[in-house]
N, C-alpha and C positions, 0 to 999 in steps of 0.2 A: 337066361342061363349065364351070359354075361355077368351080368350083374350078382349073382352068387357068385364067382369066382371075384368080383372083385372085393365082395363084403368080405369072404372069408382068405383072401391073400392080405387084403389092407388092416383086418382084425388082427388077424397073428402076426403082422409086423408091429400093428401100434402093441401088443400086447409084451410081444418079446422087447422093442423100445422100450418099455417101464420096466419090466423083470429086466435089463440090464438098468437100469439107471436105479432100482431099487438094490440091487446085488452091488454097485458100485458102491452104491452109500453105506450098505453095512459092510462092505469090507473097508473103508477109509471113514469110518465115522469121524475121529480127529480133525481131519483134514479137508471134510462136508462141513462140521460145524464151523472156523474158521470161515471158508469161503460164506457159507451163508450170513457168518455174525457180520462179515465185513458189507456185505451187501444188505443189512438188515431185515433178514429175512428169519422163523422162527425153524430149527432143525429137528422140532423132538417127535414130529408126526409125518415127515415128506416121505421116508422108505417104506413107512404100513400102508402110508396110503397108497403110493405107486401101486405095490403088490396088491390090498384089496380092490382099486380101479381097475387092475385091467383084471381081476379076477371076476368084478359081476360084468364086464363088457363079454366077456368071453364064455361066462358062465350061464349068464341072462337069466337066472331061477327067479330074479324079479325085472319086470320091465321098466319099471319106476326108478329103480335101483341101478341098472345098467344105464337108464339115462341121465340121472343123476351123476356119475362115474361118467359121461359124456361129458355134461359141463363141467364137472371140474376139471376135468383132462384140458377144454378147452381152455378155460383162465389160467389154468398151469403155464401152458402152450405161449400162451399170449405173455404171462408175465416171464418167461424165460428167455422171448424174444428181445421184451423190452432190457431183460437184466445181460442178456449177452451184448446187447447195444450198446448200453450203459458201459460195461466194463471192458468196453474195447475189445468183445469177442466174437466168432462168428454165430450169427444165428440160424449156419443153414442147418444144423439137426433139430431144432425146434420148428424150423419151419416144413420140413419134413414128417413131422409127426402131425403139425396140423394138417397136412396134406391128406396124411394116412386117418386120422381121423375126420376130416372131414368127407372122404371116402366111405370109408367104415361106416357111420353115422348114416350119407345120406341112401345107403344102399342095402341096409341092416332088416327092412323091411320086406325084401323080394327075395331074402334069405331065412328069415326067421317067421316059425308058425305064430310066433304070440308079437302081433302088431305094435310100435310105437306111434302111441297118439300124436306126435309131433309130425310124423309125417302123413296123416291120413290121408293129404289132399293131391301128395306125388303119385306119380304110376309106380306099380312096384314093380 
């Protein structure tokens, strides 16, 4: 029972973390592209995708798809660490979201009827 509780408190935080970071970005698009051009990074898909990742994490109509929406959350995560490092900024809201996803992730299974083959071999 625990572990429901934590799947679905650590899902709707990781999930409201990208619907704000997705809301952010279209409300200052100007001013996302900038920071991104200067850090070299591309700006024309970062807001859809936020919004559709936490939509199949949270939606799960495909488990393939929601896990896929996993990893890239993760690579997000990591290169955001890396890019707030880099720019002399803090990295503790990205490392909090790994947090939150990697909660989510490993507890998604003792909460959800349609299993992730990635974790078959944990207790649910």
């Amino acid at each position: 029972m625990t572990k429901k509780y934590a799947y679905w408190v650590s899902t709707t935080l990781l999930a409201l973390f990208y619907l704000a970071g997705a809301t952010y970005y279209f409300s200052d698009l100007d001013g996302v592209r900038k920071a991104f051009s200067a850090l070299g990074y591309p700006t024309y898909l970062v807001p859809f995708v936020k919004l559709l990742g936490a939509m199949a994490v949270v939606s799960r109509f495909s488990v393939a798809l929601s896990d896929l929406a996993y990893a890239g959350m993760l690579y997000h995560l990591l290169l955001a660490v890396s890019a707030h490092l880099n720019a002399s900024g803090s990295p503790v809201p990205a490392l909090v979201g790994l947090v939150l996803l990697f909660v989510s992730f490993s507890t998604q299974n003792s909460a959800r009827a349609k299993k992730s083959p990635y974790l078959a071999g944990l207790p649910a």
